[in-house]
C-alpha positions as CSV (number, residue, x, y, z in Angstrom):
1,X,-10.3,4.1,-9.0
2,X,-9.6,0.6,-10.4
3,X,-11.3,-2.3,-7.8
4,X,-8.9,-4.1,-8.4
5,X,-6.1,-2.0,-7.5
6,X,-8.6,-1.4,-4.2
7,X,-8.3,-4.8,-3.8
8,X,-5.1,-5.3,-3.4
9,X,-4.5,-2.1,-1.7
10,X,-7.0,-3.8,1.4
11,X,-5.3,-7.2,1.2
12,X,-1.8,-4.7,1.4
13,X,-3.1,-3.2,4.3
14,X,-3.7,-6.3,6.1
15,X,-0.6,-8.0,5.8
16,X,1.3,-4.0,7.0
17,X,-1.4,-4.1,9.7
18,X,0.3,-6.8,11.5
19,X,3.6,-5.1,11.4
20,X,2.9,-1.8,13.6
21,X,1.0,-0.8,16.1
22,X,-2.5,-0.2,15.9
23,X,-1.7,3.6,16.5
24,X,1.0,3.9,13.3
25,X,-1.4,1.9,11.1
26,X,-4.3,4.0,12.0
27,X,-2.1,7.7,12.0
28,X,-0.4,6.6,9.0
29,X,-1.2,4.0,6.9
30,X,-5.4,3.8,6.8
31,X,-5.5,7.5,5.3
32,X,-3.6,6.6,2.0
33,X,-5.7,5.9,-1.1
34,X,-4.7,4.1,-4.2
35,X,-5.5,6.3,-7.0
36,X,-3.6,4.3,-9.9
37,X,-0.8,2.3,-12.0
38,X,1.4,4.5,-14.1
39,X,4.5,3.4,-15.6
40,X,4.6,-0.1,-13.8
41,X,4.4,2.1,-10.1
42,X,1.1,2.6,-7.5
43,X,0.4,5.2,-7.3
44,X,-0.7,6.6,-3.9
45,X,-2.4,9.6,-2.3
46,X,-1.7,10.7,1.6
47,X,-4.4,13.2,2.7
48,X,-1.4,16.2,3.8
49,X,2.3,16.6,2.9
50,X,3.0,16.1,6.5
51,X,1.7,12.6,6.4
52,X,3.7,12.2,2.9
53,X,6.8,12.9,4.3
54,X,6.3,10.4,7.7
55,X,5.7,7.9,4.6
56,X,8.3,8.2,2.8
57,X,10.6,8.4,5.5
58,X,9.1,5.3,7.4
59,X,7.6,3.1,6.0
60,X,8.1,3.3,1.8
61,X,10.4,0.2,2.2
62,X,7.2,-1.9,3.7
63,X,4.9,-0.3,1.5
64,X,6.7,-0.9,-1.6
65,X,8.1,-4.8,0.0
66,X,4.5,-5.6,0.8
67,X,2.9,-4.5,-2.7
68,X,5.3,-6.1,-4.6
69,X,5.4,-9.6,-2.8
70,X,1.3,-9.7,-3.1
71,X,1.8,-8.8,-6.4
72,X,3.6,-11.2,-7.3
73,X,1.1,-13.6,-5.8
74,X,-1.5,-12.0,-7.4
75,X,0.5,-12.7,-10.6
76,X,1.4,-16.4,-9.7
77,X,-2.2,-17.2,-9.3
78,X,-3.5,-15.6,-12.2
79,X,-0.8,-17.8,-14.5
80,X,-2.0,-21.6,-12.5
């Protein structure tokens, strides 16, 4: 895995960790693993379909909000 896709992936977790309780972040969002960048997307892998599924149906719009916006930080700071 690239570390600096795991980079970002931690600072991503932190921002989503303030969002939800400590009970949905741990259940749900501290078992995914980046695993790479394909086509301009993240990929990402959950450990079961089970846990895919409560993913994609809860929180892919704060995944997907949150990656993007650090990003695009990311990106801004790399161009000063």
């Amino acid at each position: 895995m690239d570390s600096n896709l795991d980079n970002i992936w931690k600072e991503v977790l932190n921002i989503i960790k303030v969002e939800l309780t400590e009970v949905s972040f741990n259940t749900w969002l501290k078992t995914i693993k980046p695993i790479g960048i394909a086509e301009n997307r993240v990929i990402l892998a959950a450990p079961n379909e089970f846990t895919k599924g409560i993913l994609e149906g809860r929180y892919l719009n704060l995944i997907k909000k949150t990656l993007l916006l650090k990003l695009l930080i990311k990106n801004t700071q790399s161009n000063l």
